[in-house]
C-alpha positions as CSV (number, residue, x, y, z in Angstrom):
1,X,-23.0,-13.6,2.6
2,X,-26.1,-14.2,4.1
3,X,-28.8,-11.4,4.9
4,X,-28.1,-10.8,8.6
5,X,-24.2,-10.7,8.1
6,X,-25.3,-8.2,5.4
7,X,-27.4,-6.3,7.9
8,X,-24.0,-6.7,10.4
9,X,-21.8,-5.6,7.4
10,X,-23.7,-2.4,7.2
11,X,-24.5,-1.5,11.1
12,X,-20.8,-1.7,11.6
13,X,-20.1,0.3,8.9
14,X,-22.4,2.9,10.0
15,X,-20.8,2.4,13.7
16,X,-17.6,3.6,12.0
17,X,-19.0,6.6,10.6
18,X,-20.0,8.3,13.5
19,X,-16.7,8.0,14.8
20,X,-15.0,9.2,12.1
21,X,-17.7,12.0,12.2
22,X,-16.1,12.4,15.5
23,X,-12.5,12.6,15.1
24,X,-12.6,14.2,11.7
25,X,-12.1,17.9,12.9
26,X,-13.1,19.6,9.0
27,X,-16.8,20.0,9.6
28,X,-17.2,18.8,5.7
29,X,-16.0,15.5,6.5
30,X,-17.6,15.4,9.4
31,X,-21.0,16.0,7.6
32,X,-20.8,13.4,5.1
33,X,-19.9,10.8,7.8
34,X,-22.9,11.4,9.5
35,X,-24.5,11.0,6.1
36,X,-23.1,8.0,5.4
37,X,-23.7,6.5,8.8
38,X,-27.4,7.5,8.0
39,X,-27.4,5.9,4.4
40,X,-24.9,2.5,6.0
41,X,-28.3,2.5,8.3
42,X,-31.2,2.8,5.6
43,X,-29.6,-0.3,4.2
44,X,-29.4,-2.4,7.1
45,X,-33.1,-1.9,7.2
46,X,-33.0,-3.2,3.8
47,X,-31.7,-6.5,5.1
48,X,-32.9,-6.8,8.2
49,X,-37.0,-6.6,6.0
50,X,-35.5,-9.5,3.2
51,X,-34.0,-11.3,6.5
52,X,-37.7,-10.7,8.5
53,X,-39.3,-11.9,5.1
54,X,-36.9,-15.2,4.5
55,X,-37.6,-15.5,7.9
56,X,-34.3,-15.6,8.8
57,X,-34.4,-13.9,12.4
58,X,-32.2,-10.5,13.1
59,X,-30.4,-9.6,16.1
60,X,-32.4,-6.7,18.3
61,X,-29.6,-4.6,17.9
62,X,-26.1,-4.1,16.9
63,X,-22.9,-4.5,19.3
64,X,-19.6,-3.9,17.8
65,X,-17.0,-6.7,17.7
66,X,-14.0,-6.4,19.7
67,X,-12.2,-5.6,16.3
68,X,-14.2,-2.8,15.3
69,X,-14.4,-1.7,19.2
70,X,-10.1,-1.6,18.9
71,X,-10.2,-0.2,15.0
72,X,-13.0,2.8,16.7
73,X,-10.0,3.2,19.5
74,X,-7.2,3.2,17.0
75,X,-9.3,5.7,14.9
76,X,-9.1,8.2,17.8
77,X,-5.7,7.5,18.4
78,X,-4.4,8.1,15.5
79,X,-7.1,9.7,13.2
80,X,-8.4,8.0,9.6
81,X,-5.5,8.8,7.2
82,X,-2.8,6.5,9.1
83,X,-5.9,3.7,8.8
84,X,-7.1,4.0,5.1
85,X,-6.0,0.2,4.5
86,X,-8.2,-1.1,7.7
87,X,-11.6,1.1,7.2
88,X,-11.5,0.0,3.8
89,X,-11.5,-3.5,4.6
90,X,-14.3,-2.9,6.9
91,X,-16.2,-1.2,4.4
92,X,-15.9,2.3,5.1
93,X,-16.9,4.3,2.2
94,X,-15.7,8.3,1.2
95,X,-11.5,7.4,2.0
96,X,-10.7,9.5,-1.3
97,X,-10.8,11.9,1.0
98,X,-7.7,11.3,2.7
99,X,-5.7,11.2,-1.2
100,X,-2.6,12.8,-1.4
101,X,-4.0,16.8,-2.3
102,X,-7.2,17.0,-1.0
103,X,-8.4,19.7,0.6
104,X,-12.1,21.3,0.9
105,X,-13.9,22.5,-1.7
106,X,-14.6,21.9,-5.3
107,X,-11.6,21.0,-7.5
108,X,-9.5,20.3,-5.2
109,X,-7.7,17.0,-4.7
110,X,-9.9,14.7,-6.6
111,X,-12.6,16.4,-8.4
112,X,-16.0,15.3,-9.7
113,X,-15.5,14.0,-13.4
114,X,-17.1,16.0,-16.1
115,X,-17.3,12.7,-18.3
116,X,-17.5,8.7,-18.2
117,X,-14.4,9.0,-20.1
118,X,-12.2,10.8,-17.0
119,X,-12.6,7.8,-15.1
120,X,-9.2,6.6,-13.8
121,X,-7.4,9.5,-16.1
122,X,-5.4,10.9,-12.9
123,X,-4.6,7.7,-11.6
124,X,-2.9,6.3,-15.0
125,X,1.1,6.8,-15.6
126,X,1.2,6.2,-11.4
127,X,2.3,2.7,-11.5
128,X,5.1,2.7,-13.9
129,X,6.5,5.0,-11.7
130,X,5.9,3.4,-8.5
131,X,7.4,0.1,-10.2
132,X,10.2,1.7,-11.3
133,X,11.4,3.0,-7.5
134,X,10.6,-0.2,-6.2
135,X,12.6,-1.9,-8.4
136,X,15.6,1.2,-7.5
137,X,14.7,0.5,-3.7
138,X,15.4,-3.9,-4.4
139,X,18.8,-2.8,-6.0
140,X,19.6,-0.7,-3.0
141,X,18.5,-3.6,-0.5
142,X,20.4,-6.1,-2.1
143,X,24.1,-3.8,-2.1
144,X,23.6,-2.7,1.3
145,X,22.4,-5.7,2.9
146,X,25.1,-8.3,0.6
147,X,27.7,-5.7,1.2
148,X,27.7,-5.8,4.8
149,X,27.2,-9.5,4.9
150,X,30.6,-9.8,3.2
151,X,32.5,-7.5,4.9
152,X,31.2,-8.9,8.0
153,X,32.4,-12.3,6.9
154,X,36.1,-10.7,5.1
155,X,36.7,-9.5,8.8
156,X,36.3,-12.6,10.6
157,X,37.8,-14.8,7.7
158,X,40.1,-14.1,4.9
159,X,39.1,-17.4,3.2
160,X,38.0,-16.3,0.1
161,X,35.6,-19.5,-0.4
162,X,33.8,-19.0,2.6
163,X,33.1,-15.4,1.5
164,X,31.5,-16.5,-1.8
165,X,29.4,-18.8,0.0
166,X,28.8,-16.8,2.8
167,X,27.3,-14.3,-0.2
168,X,25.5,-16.4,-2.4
169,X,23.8,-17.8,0.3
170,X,23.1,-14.1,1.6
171,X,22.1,-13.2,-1.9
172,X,19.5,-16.3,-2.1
173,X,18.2,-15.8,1.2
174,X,17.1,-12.2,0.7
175,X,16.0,-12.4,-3.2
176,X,13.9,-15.1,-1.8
177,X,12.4,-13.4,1.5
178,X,12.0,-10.2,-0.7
179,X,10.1,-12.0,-2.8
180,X,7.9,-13.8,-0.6
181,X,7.3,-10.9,1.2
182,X,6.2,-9.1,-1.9
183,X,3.9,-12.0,-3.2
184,X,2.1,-12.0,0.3
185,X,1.7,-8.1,0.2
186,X,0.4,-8.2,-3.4
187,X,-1.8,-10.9,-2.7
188,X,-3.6,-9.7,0.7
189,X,-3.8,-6.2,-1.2
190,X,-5.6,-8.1,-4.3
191,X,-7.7,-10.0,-2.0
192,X,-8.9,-7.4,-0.2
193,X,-10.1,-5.3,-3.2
194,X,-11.6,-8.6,-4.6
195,X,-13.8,-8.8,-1.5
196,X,-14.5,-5.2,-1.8
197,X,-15.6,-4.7,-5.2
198,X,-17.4,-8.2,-4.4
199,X,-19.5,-6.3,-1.6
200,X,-20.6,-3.1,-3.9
201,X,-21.7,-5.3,-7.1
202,X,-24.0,-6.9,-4.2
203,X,-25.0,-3.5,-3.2
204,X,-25.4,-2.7,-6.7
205,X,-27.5,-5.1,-7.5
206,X,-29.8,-4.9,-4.3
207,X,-30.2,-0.8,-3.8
208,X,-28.7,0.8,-7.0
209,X,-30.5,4.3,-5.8
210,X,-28.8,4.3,-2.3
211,X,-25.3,3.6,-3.6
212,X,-25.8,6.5,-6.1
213,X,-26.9,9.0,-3.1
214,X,-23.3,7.6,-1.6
215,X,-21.2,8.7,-4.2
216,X,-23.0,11.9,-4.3
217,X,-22.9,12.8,-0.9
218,X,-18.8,12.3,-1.9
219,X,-18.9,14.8,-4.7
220,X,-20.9,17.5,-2.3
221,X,-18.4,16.8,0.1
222,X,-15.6,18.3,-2.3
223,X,-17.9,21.4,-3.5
224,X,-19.8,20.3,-6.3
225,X,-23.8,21.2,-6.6
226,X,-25.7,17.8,-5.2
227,X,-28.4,18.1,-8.0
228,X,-25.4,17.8,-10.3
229,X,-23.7,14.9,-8.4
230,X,-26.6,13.1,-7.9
231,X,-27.7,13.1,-11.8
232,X,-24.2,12.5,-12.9
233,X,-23.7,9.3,-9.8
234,X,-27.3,7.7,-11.3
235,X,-26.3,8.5,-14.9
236,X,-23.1,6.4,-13.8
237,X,-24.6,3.5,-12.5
238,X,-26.1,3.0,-16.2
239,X,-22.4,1.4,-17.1
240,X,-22.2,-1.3,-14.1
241,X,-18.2,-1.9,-14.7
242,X,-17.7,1.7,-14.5
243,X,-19.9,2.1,-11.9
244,X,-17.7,-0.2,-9.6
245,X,-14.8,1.0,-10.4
246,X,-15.1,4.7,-9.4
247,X,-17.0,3.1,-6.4
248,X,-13.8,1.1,-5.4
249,X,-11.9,4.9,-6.3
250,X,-14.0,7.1,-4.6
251,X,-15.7,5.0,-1.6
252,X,-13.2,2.7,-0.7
253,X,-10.1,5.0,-1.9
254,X,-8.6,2.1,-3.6
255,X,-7.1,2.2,-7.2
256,X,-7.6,-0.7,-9.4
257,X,-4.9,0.2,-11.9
258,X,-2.1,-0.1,-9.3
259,X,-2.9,-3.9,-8.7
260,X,-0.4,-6.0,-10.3
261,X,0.3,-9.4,-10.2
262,X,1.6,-10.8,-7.3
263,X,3.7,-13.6,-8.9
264,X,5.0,-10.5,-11.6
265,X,5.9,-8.6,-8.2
266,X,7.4,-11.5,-6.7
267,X,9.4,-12.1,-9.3
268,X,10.9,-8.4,-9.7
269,X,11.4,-8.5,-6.2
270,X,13.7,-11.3,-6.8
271,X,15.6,-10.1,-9.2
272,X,16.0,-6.4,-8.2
273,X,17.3,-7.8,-4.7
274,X,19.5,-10.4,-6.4
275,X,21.2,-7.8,-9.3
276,X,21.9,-5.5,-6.2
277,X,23.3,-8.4,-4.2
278,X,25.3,-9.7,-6.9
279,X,27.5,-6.6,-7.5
280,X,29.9,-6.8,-4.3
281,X,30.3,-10.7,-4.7
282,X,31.2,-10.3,-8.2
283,X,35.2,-10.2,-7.4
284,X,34.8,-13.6,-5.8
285,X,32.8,-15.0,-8.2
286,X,35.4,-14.0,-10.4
287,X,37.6,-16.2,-8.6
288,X,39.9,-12.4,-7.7
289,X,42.4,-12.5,-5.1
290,X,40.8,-12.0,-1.5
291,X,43.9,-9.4,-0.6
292,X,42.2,-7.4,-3.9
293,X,38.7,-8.7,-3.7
294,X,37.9,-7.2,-0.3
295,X,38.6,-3.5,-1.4
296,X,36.9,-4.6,-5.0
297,X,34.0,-5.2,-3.9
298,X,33.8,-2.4,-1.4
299,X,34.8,-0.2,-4.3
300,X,31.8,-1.7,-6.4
301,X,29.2,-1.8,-3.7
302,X,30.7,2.2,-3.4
303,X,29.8,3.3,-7.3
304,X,26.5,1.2,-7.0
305,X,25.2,2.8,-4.3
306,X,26.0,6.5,-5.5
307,X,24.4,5.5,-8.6
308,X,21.6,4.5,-6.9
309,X,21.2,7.2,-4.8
310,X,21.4,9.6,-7.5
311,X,18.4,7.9,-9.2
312,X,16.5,8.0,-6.7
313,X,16.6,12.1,-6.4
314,X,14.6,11.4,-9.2
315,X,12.2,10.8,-6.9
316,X,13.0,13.4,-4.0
317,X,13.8,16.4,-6.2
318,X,17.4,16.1,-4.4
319,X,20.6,16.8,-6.2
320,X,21.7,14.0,-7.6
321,X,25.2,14.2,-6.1
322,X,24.4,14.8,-2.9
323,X,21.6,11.9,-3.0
324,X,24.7,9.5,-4.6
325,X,27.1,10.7,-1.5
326,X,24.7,10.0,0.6
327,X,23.9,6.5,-0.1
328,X,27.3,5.9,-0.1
329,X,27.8,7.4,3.1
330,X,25.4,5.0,4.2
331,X,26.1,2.4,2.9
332,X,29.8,2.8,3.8
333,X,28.8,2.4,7.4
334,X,26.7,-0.5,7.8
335,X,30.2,-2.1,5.8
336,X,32.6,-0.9,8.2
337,X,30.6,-2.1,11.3
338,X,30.1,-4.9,9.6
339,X,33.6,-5.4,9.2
340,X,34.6,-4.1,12.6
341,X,32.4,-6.7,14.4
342,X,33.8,-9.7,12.3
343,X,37.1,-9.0,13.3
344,X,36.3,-8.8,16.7
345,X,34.3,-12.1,16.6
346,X,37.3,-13.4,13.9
347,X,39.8,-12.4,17.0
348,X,37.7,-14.1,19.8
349,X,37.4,-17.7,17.5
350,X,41.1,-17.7,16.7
């Protein structure tokens, strides 16, 4: 970028803090968004005397965009933890804050690490686990949404090739929307931390001291001593790819480790959806009786989903039978609507 949108960059920023130190109702917060609307300002300067020097000329004075204007409103309308995603793309620094657990004080939440070698140890082990439930979620997708689709199309026709049709074609559509979806969402995500982490080795680079005080005025936030967090933040910045990634952690609230591939998350997508989908159209694939097929693959889609279900009180702390019946229960009635309508519409064709 060039020096005056870095001087914009950082004046917007700063704009942001002091409404966040507005809304944010925990007078710690509020203090270190004032701070950081201070220190977003010290480094406009910064660029607005290399711009001045380049001769490059700076604008008198800042005037938020209409987009920040509407993130500001939306900031005060719903307060910063529902907009974690959109302050970090506009380069709001301290959203660790708002992690899952923290509270006020030292220890709590997200600590200060005692070591280099902490870095990233309480975020490891979280993505297997967030894989493995959205893989259990595309399963689920695939039998309820394939399930209902077929019944839907039984009721209206008892032509058993139009219902394998009907259902591969379901099944394709959705693997293939699931996995677009997912390749757009993993890419936008990637991109934006890209652009990110892009900005702070800038900032690294250019005022080293200034992005230490930052990540200091985080750790005094949550307790610790600031001579401490200070000496620790500008031992950090001694190990550069360390330094940005507990930036992108602890500014920016954003955790490298859980950015995957997109194409890797596509491609699960794909085939979590399509194994899901594939279980109630397996009687007609099988070339079964439509008078036995119907209540096959209802029977199928049945078992599937309280298996499903029950995996996911893995995730709940649920019982697992009552999380299978459930499911089931759920399931059950998007299939019997489904059903319900195609006869109706089945009865009005005839």
């Amino acid at each position: 970028m060039s020096l005056t949108e870095n001087w914009a960059e950082e004046m917007r920023s700063a704009y942001l803090y002091r409404v966040l130190a507005q809304v944010e109702r925990d007078p710690v917060k509020s203090a270190l968004f004032h701070k950081l609307a201070e220190a977003a300002e010290a480094q406009a300067h910064i660029w607005a005397r290399q711009a001045r020097e380049a001769a490059t000329p700076v604008p008198a004075g800042f005037h938020p965009s209409p987009r920040v204007r509407l993130v500001a409103r939306l900031l005060r309308w719903f307060g910063p933890r529902a907009l974690r995603p959109v302050l970090a793309a506009a380069k709001v620094r301290g959203l660790s804050l708002y992690s899952a657990g923290y509270s006020s004080g030292y220890g709590a939440g997200h600590p200060m690490p005692a070591s280099l070698q902490d870095f990233g140890q309480r975020h490891r082990g979280v993505n297997s686990g967030g894989t493995l439930r959205a893989a259990v979620f595309g399963v689920n997708d695939g039998l309820v949404s394939n399930t209902s689709l077929i019944m839907g199309v039984a009721g209206a026709a008892a032509d058993a090739g139009i219902i394998l049709l009907t259902g591969a074609a379901g099944l394709l559509a959705g693997a293939l929307s699931m996995a677009a979806g997912e390749y757009v969402s993993m890419r936008s995500q990637r991109e934006m931390y890209e652009y990110q982490i892009g900005l702070e080795r800038e900032e690294l680079e250019q005022y080293p001291d200034a992005e230490a005080e930052e990540l200091a005025l985080i750790y005094q936030a949550r307790g610790a001593d600031m001579e401490r967090a200070r000496e620790f933040a500008r031992g950090l910045l001694k190990h550069p790819q360390h330094a940005l990634d507990t930036l992108a952690r602890e500014e920016l609230g954003l955790n490298p480790a859980e950015l995957g591939s997109p194409w890797g998350a596509a491609l699960s997508s794909f085939l979590a959806f399509a194994a899901g989908a594939l279980i109630p159209l397996a009687p007609f694939v099988l070339n079964v009786n439509v008078t036995n097929a119907v209540p096959l693959s209802a029977g199928l889609a049945a078992l599937s989903l309280f298996a499903v279900g029950a995996v996911l009180s893995l995730f709940t702390g649920r019982r697992a039978f009552w999380g299978g019946a459930r499911m089931v229960l759920i399931g059950a009635g998007a299939g019997v609507v489904s059903y319900l309508i195609g006869s109706a519409i089945g009865a009005g064709l005839a």
